[in-house]
Every structure is written in structure tokens, then in C-alpha cells.
MIBAMI-972539 format. One record per residue: x, y, z of N, C-alpha, C in turn. Coordinates in steps of 0.2 Angstrom, whole numbers, plus 5000, padded with zeros to 4 digits. Atoms other than C-alpha are relative to their C-alpha. Layout:
// residues N
{{X,Y,Z},{X,Y,Z},{X,Y,Z}} ...
***
This chain:
// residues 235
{{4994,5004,5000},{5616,5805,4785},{5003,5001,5007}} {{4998,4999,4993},{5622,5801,4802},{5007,5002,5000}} {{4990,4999,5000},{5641,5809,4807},{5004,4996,5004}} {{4995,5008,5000},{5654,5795,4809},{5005,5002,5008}} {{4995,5000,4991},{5665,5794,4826},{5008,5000,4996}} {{4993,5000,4999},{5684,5799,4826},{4999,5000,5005}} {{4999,5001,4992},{5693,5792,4840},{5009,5003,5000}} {{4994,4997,5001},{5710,5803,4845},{5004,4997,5006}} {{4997,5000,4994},{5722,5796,4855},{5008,5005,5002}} {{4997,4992,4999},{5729,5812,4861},{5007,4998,5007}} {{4991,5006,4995},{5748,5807,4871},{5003,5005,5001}} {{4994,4995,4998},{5759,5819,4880},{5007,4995,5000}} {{4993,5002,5001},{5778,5815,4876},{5003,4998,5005}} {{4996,5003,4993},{5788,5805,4889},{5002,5005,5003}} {{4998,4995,4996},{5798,5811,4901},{5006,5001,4996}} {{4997,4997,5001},{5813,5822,4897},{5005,5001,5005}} {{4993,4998,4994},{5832,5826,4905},{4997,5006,5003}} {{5001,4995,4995},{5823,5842,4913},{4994,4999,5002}} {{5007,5000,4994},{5807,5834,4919},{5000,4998,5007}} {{4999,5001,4994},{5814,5829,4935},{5002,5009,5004}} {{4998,4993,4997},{5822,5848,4936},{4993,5004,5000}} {{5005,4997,5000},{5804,5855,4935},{5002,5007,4998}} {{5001,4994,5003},{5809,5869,4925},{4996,5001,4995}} {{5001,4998,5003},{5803,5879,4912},{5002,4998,4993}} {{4995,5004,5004},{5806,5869,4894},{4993,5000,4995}} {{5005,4999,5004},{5790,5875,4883},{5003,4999,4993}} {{4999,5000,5004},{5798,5880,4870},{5009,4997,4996}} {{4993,5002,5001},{5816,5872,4871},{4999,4994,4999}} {{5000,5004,5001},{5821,5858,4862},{5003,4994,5003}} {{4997,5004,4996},{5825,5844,4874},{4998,4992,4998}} {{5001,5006,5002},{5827,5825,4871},{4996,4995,5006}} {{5002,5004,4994},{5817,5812,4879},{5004,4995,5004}} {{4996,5003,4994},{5827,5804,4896},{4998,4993,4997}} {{5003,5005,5001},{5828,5786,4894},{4996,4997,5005}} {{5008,5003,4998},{5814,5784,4906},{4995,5003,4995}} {{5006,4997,5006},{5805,5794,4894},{4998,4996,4994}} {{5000,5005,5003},{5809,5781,4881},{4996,4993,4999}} {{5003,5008,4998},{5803,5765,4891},{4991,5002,5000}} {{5006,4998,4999},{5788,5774,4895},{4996,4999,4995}} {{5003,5002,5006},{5783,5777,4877},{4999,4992,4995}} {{4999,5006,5004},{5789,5760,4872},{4996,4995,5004}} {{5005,5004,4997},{5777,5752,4884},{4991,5004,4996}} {{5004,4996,5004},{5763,5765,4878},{5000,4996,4993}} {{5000,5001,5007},{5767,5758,4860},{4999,4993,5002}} {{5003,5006,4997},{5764,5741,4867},{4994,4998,4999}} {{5009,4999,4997},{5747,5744,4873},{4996,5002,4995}} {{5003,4997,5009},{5741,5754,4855},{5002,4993,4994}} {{4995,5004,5005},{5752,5741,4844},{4995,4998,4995}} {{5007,5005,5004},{5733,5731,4840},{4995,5004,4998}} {{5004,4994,5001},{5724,5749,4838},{5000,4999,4992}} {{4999,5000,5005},{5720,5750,4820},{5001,5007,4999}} {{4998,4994,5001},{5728,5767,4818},{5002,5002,4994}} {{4999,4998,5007},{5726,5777,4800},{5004,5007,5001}} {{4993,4995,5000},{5739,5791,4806},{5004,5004,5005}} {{4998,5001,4993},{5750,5797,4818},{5005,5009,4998}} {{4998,4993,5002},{5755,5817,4819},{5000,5001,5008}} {{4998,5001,4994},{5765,5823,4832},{5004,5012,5000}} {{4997,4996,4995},{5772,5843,4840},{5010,4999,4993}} {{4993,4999,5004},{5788,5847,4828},{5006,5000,5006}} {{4993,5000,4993},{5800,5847,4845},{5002,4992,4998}} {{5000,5008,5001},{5808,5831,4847},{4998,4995,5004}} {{5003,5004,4994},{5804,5825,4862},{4992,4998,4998}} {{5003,5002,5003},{5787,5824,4853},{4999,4996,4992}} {{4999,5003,5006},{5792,5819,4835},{5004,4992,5003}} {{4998,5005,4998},{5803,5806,4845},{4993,4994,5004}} {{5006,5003,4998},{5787,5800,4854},{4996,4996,4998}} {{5003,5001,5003},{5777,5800,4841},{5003,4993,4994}} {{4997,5006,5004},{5788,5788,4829},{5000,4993,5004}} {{5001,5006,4997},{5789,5775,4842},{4995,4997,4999}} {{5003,5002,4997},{5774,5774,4845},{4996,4999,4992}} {{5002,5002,5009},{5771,5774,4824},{5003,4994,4997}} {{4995,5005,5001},{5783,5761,4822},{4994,4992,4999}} {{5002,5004,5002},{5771,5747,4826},{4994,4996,4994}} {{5006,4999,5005},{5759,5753,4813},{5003,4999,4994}} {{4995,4999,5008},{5773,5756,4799},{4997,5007,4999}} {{5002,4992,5004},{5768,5774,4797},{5005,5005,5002}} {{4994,4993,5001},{5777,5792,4794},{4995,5003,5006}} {{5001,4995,4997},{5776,5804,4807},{4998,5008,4996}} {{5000,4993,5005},{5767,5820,4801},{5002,5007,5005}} {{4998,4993,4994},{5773,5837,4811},{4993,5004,4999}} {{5007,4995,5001},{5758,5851,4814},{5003,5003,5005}} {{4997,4995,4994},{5766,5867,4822},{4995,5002,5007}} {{5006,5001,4996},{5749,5869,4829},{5002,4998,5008}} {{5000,5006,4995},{5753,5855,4842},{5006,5003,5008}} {{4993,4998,4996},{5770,5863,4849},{4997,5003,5007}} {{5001,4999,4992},{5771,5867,4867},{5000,5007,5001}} {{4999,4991,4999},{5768,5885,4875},{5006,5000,5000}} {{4992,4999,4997},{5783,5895,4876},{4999,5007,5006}} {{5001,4994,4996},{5787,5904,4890},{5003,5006,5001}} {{4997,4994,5002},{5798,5918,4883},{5005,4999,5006}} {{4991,4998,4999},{5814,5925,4894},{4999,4995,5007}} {{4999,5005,4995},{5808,5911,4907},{5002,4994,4999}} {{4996,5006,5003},{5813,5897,4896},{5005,4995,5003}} {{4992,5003,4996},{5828,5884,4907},{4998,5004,5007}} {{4999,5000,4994},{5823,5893,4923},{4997,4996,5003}} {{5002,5003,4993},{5816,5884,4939},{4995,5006,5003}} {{5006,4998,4998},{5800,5888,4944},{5003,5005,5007}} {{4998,4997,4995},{5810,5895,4960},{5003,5004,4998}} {{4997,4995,5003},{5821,5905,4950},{4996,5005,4998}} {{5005,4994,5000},{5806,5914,4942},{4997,5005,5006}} {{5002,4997,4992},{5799,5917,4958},{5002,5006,5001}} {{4993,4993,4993},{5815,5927,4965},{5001,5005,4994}} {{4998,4997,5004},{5817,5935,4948},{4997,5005,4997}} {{5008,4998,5004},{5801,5939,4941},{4994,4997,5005}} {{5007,5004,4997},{5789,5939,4955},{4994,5005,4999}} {{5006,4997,5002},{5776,5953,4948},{4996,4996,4995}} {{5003,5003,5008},{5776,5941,4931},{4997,4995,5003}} {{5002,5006,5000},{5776,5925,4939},{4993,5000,5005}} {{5008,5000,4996},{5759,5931,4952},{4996,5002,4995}} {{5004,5000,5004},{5751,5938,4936},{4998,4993,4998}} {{4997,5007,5006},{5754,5922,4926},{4995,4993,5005}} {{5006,5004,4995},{5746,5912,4943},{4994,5001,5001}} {{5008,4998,5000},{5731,5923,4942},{4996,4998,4997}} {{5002,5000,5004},{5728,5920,4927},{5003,4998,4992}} {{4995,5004,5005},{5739,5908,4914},{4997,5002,4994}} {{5002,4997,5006},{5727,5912,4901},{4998,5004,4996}} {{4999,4995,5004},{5727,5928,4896},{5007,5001,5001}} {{4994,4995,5002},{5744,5934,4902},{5006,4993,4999}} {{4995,5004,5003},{5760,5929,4895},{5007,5003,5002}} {{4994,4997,4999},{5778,5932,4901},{5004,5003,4994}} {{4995,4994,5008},{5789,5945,4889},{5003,4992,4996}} {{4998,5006,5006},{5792,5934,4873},{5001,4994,4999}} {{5004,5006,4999},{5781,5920,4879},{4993,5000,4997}} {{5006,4999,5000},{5763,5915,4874},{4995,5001,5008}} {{5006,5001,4996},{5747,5916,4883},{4995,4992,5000}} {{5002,5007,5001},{5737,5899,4886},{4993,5000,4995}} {{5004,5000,5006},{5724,5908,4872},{5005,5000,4994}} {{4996,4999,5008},{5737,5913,4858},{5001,4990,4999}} {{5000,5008,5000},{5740,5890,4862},{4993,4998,4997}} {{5006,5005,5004},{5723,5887,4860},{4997,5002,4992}} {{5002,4998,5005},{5720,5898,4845},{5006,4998,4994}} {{4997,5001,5003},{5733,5890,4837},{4999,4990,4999}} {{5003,5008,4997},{5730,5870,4845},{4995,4999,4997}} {{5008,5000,5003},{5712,5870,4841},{5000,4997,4994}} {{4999,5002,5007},{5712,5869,4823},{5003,4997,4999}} {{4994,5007,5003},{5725,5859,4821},{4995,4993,5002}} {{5003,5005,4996},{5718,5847,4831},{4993,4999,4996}} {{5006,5000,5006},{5700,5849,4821},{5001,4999,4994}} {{5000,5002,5007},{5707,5848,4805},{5003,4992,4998}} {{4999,5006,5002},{5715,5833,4808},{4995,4994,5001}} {{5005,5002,4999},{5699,5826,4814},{4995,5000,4995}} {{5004,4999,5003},{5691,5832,4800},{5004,4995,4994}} {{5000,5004,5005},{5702,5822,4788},{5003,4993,5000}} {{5000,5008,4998},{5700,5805,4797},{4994,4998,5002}} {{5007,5004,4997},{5682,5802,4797},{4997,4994,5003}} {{4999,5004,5000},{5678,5788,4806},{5008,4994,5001}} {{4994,5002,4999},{5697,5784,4809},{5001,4999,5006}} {{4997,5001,4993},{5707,5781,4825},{5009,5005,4996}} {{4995,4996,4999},{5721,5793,4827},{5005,5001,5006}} {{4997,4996,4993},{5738,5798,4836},{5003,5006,5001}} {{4998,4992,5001},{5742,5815,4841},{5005,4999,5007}} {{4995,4997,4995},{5758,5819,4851},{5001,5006,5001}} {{4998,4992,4999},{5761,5836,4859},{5000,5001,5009}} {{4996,4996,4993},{5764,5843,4877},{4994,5003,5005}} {{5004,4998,4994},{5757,5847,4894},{4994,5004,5001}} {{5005,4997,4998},{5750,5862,4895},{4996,5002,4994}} {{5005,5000,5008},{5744,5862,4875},{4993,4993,5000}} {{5003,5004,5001},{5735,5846,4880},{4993,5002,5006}} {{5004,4999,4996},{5726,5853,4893},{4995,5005,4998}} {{5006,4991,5003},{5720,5871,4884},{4997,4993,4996}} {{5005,5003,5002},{5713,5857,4873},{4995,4996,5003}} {{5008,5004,4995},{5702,5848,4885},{4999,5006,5003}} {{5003,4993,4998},{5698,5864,4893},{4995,5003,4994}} {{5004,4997,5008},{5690,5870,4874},{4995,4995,5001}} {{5006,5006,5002},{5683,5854,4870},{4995,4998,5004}} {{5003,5003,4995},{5677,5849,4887},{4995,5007,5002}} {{5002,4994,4999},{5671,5868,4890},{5001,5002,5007}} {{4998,5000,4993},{5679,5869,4905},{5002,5007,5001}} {{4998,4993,4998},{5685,5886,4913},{5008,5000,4997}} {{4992,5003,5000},{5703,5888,4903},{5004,5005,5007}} {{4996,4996,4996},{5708,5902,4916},{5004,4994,5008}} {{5002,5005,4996},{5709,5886,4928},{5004,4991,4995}} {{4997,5006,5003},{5718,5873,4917},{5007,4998,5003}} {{4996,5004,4992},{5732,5871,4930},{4998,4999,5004}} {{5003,5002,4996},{5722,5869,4942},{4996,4993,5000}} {{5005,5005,5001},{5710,5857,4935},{5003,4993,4997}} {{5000,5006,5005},{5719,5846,4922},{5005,4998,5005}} {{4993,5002,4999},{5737,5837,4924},{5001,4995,4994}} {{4998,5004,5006},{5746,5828,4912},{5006,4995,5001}} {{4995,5002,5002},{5759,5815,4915},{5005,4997,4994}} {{4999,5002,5010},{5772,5808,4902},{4997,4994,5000}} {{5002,5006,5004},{5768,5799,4890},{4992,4997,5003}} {{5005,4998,4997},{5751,5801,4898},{4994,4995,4993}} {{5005,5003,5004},{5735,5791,4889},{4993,5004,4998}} {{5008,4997,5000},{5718,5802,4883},{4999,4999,4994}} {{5005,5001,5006},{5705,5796,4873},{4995,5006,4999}} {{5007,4997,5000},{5693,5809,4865},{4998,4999,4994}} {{5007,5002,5006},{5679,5803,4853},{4996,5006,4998}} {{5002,4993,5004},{5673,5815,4841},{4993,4997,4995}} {{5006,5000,5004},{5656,5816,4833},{4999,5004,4996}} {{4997,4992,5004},{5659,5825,4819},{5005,5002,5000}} {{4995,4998,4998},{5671,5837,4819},{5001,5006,5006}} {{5001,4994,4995},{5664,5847,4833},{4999,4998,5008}} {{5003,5003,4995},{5656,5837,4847},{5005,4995,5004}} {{4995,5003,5001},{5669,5830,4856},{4999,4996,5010}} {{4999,5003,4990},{5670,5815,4873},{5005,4997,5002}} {{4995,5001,4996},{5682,5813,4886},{4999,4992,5000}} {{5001,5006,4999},{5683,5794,4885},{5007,4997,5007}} {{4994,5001,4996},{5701,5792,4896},{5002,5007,5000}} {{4995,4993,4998},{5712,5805,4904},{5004,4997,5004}} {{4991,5000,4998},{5730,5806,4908},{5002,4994,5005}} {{4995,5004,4997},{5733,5787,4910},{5005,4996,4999}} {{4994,5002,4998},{5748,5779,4915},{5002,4992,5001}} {{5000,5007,4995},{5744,5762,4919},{5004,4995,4996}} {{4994,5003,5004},{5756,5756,4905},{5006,4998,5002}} {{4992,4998,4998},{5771,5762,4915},{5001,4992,5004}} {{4999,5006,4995},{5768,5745,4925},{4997,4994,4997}} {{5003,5006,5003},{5758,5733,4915},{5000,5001,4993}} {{5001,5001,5007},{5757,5728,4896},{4993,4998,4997}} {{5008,5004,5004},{5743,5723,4887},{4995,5003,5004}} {{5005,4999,4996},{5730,5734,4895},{4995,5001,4995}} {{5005,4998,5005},{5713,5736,4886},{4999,5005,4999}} {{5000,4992,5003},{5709,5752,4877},{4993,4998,5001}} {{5008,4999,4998},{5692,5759,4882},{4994,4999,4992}} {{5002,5001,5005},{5679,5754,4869},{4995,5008,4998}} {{5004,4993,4999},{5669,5768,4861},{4995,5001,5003}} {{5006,5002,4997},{5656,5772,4871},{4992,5002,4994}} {{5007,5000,5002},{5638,5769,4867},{4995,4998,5004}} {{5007,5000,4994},{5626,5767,4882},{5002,5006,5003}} {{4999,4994,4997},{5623,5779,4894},{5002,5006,5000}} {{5000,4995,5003},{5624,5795,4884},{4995,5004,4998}} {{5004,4996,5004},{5616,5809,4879},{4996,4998,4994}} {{5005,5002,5007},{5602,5807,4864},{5003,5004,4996}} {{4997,4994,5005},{5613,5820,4855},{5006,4991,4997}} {{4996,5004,5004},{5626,5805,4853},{4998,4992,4999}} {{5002,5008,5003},{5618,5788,4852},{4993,5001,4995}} {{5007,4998,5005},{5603,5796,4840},{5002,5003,4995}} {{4998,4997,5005},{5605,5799,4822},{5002,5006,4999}} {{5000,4990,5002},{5609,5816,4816},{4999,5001,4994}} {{5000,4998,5008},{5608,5826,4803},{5004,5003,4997}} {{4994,4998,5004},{5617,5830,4788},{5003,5007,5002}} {{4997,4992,4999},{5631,5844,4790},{5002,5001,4993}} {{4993,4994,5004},{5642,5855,4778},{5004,5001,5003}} {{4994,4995,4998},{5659,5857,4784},{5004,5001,4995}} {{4992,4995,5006},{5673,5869,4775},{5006,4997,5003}} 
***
């Protein structure tokens, strides 16, 4: 038996009253800016025609906000999965990247060495994210086989997960990803394991309506994804 295609449309949450201020706001509850709002409601525009069977979103509100808009034209409930929530950056939380700097400059050079293992005093790590993301993310992939799904959550959560799934180097996922808001990334999943980058962190909503969603691909791929498979067992 061949394994069926989930397609996830993975959505960073608009912008926020502190995304201009480029502070620190992982784990703090902040509301979406009313550009953040438009953004998303152009975003929900562009999906409206998707046939979307569920829509799960980052328990913060700036992504539960995000996420109901963008559920709105479906008619569906927003489901939370703590999973999805944003790193936290413990006692840097509300600071300015230049306040860190001047306050904590031993933390903040570890932290730029190497985001994914170290973590500032009663913050995470960008592994403790992924080993809590992942699964999430997998499970709910696991029970929409075949489905199209939307998943809201946050910058640097959205990135350890293309870093995982893409197998990219996560010590490197500042450097390599970026995520703007309300930000657009399709990953198509074969199974509940195999997973491709079909779009990445677009925007192009923010200026036009009615843009076409990527179809799923099926040429010019691997013989692992346009070739039968065989039967699995997942728990």
C-alpha cells in the first residue's frame, strides 16, 4: 500500500507591537499589531479555496489570533498544541537585542556561537524546541492522512523545524532560515516521516490577493517519492 501525501501549511504569526522594537518576545504574550492583522487577512484570502481539514495553532495569542483568522474561512475551531509555542529566552525576555549585548555579553556570544545547544538562565535551547516541536508537528501529520493542514507558531520554532525535517545543520538555523510574519511555507509529507520543502517564507500576499498555492509536486523528484512504497506500521 502506497503512503498518502499530507500537505502542511506551516504560518509564522503576523507582525506584533514589538516586532518593529526587535526585542526579545519568545515566550511573552503579545498581541498582533494591526499590520499584523492585515497581513494575516490577506494570508486568509489566498488559503480561503484550500480545502483545509484542520487548523492548530502555538497557544500564545499572537498565534491563536492568527490562526482563527485564518480558520474563519473554513468554519473551523482552532486546536492549541503547546508543542508549537515559541522558544523562551528566560531573564532576556522584553530586552533589546542591544540591551543583551551590554548586559550579558558572555551569554549573548555563547548563544551566537551556538543557539542550539546553549540557552540563557531560564530560557530554552533551540534542541529542548525541537524536541518538543517535532512531535507535535508529526502527530498531527499523523492524524491527517492525506489531508491539507494549518499550523501556526513562531520564528525560530519554525525554523528548528525545517532544519530537522530538511536535515540541515540546526546549530546554523539563524544563519540559514528567516521567517517573516505571517510568512507562507508549504511542506509535503510522505507518510509521516519524509518530508518536502515545497514553498518557503512567502510574503507575496502582503501586496497581492489571489495568488496560486504551489501544486504538489510530482515530476522531477526522487524515485523514493513518485514510486510506490511499501506498507508501514506507525504507533
Amino acid at each position: 500500500m502506497a503512503l498518502v501525501n499530507t500537505r502542511v501549511f506551516l504560518i509564522r504569526h503576523g507582525a506584533t507591537t514589538l516586532t518593529a522594537e526587535d526585542r526579545f518576545a519568545g515566550a511573552t504574550d503579545v498581541p498582533l499589531s494591526d499590520e499584523g492583522r492585515h497581513q494575516v487577512q490577506r494570508l486568509a484570502v489566498r488559503l480561503s479555496n484550500e480545502k483545509v481539514a484542520a487548523v492548530y495553532a502555538s497557544p500564545l495569542g499572537r498565534t491563536v489570533e492568527t490562526a482563527s483568522l485564518l480558520a474563519e474561512p473554513h468554519g473551523l475551531e482552532v486546536q492549541k498544541r503547546d508543542g508549537l509555542r515559541e522558544i523562551s529566552h528566560g531573564h532576556w525576555e522584553q530586552l533589546t537585542r542591544r540591551e543583551v549585548d551590554e548586559r550579558y555579553p558572555e551569554e549573548s556570544a555563547a548563544w551566537e556561537a551556538d543557539p542550539y545547544t546553549y540557552a540563557p538562565p531560564g530560557g530554552e535551547s533551540g534542541l529542548g524546541v525541537t524536541a518538543r516541536a517535532l512531535p507535535a508537528l508529526l502527530e498531527i501529520v499523523r492524524t491527517h492522512p492525506g489531508a491539507q493542514v494549518i499550523v501556526a507558531s513562531h520564528k525560530a520554532t519554525i525554523r528548528l523545524l525545517l532544519s530537522s525535517l530538511l536535515g540541515f545543520d540546526p546549530r546554523r538555523y539563524r544563519d540559514n532560515l528567516d521567517q517573516n510574519p505571517a510568512a507562507l511555507n508549504i511542506i509535503d509529507f510522505k507518510g509521516s516521516i519524509r518530508a518536502r520543502l515545497t514553498l518557503f517564507n512567502d510574503t507575496s500576499h502582503y501586496t497581492a490577493a489571489g495568488l496560486a498555492i504551489p501544486a504538489v509536486p510530482t515530476a522531477r523528484l526522487s524515485k523514493w517519492w513518485h514510486s510506490p512504497q511499501p506498507r508501514v506500521t506507525e504507533d
